[in-house]
C-alpha positions in Angstrom: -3.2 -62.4 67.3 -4.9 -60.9 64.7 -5.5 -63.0 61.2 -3.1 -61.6 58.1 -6.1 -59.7 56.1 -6.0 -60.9 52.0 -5.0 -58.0 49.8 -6.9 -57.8 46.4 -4.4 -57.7 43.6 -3.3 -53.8 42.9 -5.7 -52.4 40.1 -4.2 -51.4 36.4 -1.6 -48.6 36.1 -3.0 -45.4 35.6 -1.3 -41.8 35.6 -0.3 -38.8 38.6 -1.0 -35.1 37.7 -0.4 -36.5 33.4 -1.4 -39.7 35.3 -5.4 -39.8 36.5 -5.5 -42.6 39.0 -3.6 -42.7 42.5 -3.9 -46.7 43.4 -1.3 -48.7 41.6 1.7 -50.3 41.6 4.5 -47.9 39.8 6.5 -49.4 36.9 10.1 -51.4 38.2 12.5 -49.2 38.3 14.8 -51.2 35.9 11.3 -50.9 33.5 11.3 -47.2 33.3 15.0 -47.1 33.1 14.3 -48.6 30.2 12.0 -47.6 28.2 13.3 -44.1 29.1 16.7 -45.2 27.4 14.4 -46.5 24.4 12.4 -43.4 23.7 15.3 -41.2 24.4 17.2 -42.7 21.9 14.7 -42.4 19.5 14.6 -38.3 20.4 18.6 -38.2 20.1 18.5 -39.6 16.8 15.3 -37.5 15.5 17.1 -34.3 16.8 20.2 -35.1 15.3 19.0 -34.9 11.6 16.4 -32.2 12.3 19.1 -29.8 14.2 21.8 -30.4 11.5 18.8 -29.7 8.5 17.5 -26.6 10.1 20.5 -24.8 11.2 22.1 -25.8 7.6 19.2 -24.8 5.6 18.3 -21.9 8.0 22.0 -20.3 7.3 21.7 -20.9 3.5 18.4 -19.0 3.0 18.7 -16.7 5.4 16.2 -17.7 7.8 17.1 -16.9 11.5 13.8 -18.4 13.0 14.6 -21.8 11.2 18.4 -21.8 12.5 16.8 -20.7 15.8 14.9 -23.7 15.6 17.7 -25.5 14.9 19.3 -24.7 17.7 16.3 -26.0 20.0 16.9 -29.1 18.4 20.7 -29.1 19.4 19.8 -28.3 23.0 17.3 -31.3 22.8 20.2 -33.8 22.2 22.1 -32.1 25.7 18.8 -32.5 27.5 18.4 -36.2 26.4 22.2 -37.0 27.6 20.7 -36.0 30.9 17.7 -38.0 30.6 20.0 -41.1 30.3 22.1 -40.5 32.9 19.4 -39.7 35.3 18.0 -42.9 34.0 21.1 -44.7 34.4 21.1 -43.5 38.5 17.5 -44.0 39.4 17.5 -47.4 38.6 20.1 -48.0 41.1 19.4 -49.9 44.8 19.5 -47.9 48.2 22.3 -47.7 49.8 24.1 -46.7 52.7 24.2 -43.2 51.7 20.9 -43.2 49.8 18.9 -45.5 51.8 15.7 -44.4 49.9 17.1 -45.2 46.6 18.4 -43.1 43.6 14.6 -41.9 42.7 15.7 -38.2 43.0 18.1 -38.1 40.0 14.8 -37.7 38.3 14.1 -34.4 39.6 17.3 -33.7 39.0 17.0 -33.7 36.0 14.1 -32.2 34.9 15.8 -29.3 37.6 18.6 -29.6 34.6 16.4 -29.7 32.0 14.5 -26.5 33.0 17.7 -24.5 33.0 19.2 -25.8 29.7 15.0 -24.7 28.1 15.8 -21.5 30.2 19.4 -20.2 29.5 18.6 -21.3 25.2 15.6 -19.2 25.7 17.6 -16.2 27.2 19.6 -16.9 23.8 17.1 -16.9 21.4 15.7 -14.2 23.0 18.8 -12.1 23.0 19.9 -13.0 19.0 15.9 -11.7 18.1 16.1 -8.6 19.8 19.4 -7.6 18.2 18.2 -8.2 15.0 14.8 -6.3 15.3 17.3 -3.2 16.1 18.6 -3.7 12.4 15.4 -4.4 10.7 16.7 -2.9 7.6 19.4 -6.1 7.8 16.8 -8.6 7.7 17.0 -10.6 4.4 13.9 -12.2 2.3 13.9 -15.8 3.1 14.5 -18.3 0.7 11.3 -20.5 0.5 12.9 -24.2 0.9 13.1 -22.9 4.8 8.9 -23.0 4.8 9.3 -26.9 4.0 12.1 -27.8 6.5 10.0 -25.8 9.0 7.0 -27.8 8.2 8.7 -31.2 7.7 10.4 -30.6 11.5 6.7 -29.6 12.7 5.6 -33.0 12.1 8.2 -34.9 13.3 8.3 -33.1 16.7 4.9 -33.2 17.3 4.7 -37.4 16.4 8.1 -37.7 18.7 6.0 -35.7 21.5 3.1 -38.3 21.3 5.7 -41.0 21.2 7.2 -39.6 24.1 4.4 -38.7 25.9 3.1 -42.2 25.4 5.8 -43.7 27.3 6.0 -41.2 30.0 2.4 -42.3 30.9 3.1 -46.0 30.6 5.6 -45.8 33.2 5.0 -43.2 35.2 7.8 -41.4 34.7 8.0 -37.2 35.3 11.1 -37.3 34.1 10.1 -38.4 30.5 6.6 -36.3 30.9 9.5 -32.7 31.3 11.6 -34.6 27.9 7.7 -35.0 26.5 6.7 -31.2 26.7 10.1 -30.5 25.6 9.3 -31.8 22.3 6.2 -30.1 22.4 7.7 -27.3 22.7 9.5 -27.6 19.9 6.6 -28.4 17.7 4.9 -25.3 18.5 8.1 -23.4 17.9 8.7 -25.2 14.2 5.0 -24.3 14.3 5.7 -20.4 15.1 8.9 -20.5 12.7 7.0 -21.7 9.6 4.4 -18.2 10.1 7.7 -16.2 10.3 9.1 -17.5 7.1 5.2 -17.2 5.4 4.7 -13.8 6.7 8.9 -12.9 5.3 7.7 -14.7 1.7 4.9 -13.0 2.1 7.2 -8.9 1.9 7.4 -8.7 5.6 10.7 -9.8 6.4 10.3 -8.3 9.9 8.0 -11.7 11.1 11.2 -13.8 10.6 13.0 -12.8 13.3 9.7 -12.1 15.5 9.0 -15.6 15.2 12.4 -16.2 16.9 11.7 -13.8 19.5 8.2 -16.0 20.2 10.3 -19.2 20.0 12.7 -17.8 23.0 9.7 -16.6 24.8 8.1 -20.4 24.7 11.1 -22.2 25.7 12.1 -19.8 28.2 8.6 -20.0 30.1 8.7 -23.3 29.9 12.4 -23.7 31.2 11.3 -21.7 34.2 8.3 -24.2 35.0 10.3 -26.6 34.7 12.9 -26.1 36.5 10.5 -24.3 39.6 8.8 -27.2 39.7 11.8 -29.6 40.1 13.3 -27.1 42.7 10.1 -27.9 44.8 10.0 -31.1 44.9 13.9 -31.4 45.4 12.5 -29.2 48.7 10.7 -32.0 49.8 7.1 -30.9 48.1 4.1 -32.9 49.7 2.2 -34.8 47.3 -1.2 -32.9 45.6 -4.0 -33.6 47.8 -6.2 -36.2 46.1 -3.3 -38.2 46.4 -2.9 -37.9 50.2 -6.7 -38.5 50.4 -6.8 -41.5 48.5 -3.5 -43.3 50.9 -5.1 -42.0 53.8 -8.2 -43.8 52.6 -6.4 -46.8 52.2 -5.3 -46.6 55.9 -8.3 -45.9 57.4 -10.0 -49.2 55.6 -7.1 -51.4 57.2 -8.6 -53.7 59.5 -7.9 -52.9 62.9 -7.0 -49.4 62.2 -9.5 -46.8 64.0 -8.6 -43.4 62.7 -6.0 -41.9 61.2 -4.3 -38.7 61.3 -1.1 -37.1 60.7 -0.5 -38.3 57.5 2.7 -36.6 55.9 3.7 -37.2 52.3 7.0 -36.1 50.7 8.3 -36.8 47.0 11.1 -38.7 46.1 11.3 -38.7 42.5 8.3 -39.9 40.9 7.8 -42.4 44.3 6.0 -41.2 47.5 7.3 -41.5 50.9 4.9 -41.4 53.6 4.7 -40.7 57.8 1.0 -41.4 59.2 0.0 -41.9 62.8 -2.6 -45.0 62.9 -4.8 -44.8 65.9 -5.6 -48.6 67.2 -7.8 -49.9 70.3 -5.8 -49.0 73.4 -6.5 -53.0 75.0 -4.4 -54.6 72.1 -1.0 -56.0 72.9 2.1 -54.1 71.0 2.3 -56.8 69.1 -1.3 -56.9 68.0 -0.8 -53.3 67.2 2.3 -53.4 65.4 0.8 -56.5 62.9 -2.3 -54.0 62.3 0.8 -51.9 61.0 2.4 -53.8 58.9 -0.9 -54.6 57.4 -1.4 -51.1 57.2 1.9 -50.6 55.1 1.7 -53.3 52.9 -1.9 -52.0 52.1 -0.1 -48.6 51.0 2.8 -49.6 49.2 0.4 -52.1 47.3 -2.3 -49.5 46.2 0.1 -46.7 45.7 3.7 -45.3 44.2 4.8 -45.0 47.9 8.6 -45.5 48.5 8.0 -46.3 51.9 5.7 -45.9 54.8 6.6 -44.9 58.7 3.6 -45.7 60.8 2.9 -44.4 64.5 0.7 -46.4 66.2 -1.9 -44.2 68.7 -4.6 -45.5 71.2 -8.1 -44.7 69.4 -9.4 -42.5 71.8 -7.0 -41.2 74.1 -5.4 -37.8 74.7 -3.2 -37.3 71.6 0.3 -36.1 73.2 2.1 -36.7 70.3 2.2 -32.5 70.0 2.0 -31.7 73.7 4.8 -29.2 74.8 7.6 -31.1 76.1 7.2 -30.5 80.3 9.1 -27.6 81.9 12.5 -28.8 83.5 12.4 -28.7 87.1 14.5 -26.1 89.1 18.3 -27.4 90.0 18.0 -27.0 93.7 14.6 -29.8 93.2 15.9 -31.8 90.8 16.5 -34.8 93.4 13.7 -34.1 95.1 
């Protein structure tokens, strides 16, 4: 029987794609439930005064960037309802049904998130367009619209690097999507407040250009969004460094000879992993199986893996794991 080997304590939390380091324990589930409730809150009640403000003072000086803005904002108060109920599901334990968890009402949401960006886009999009037809209806702005755009600019871009803050803490690409949503609403304010200088300024034709740049950001970043959610709700492997650094992890396990096979799919922001383990052929099964476990625990330890399947090989034997099942034999040989 082989001795249980001692597992270093995991290292500090660090980040995936927003998130640098692969080879730590994720946050609790009930954790970053949590602090994507707190945040969230903090964006609903941010983008409650802002959207009420912009699309007010937008309509009273006559200012259709800053009541598309507005808008943006409104949408932002949908998307963080759907933050907090995919928050309120992801925490939840497997179950019969969902036996790997609730992890996935993540992507789900970010999947929703990317269509809200996308179909307000399509909007703003649409309501610029129709006005550039008219230009000759476009009205001088008022200039109290400049310091609602400017006072929104900085208080999107400090709830981004709130947000963002969190999102990295826990791990969370769920709260990274709500992050970049802000951001994108910064750099809209941003592209609003050069509409409404550039209208002050006796070109009232930038005003509802800047809305027409406005629907172009959120729109592209609706459809990254979303594309990227639809991926990984198709069972998207992890990026590669990542796979590198598990199978490094197996292949370091005591006992275990080599290691191939290794398949990765993910399941919200968690990892769940098949790898075939290749062990000396003269160990008893249940020698083999321990250097398994081992192998798992390793994993699950070092890494935001879900779970871990392990096949357990012979180290240097004929790999018939993808040999072509044999031919059936002929009916009138089949006793034979």
């Amino acid at each position: 029987m082989l001795d249980s080997p001692h597992f270093p304590d995991p290292p500090p939390p660090m980040n995936h794609s927003e998130f640098p380091d692969h080879e730590d324990d994720a946050a609790h589930p009930a954790q970053r439930a949590a602090a994507a409730a707190r945040s969230t809150w903090v964006s609903v009640v941010i983008n409650c005064v802002l959207s009420v403000i912009q699309i007010a003072v937008g309509v009273l000086s006559k200012s259709q960037g800053l009541v598309a803005d507005g808008i943006h904002s409104l949408s932002d108060l949908v998307a963080d309802f759907v933050v907090l109920l995919a928050g309120h599901h992801s925490k939840k334990d497997a179950d019969d049904d969902h036996p790997y968890g609730h992890q996935r009402f993540e992507t789900a949401a970010s999947l929703v998130l990317g269509a809200l960006l996308l179909a307000v886009g399509v909007g703003m999009l649409w309501s610029a367009v129709v006005k550039l037809q008219a230009p000759a209806s476009v009205a001088a702005v008022h200039p109290v619209a400049l310091w609602v755009a400017g006072a929104a600019l900085v208080a999107k871009e400090l709830l981004f690097r709130y947000m963002l803050a969190v999102a990295k803490a826990v791990k969370s690409s769920m709260l990274v999507a709500n992050a970049w949503h802000a951001r994108s609403d910064a750099a809209s304010s941003a592209v609003v407040g050069l509409g409404i200088i550039g209208n002050l300024a006796g070109y009232p034709i930038l005003d509802p250009i800047a809305a027409l740049v406005v629907g172009l950001m959120v729109g592209k970043m609706g459809w990254e969004f979303g594309w990227s959610a639809l991926h990984d709700l198709m069972d998207r492997a992890a990026d590669e460094q990542e796979v590198e650094a598990i199978r490094r992890t197996l292949t370091e396990t005591p006992g275990v000879s080599n290691v191939h096979d290794v398949r990765t799919r993910k399941m919200g922001d968690m990892i769940v992993v098949d790898a075939h383990i290749e062990v000396d052929a003269q160990l008893t099964v249940e020698a083999g199986h321990d250097i398994a476990v081992a192998a798992r625990q390793r994993v699950m330890q070092r890494h935001r893996v879900l779970n871990l399947m392990t096949h357990v090989d012979p180290w240097q034997r004929p790999d018939l794991d993808h040999a072509e099942p044999a031919a059936s034999l002929p009916a009138d040989r089949s006793a034979a």
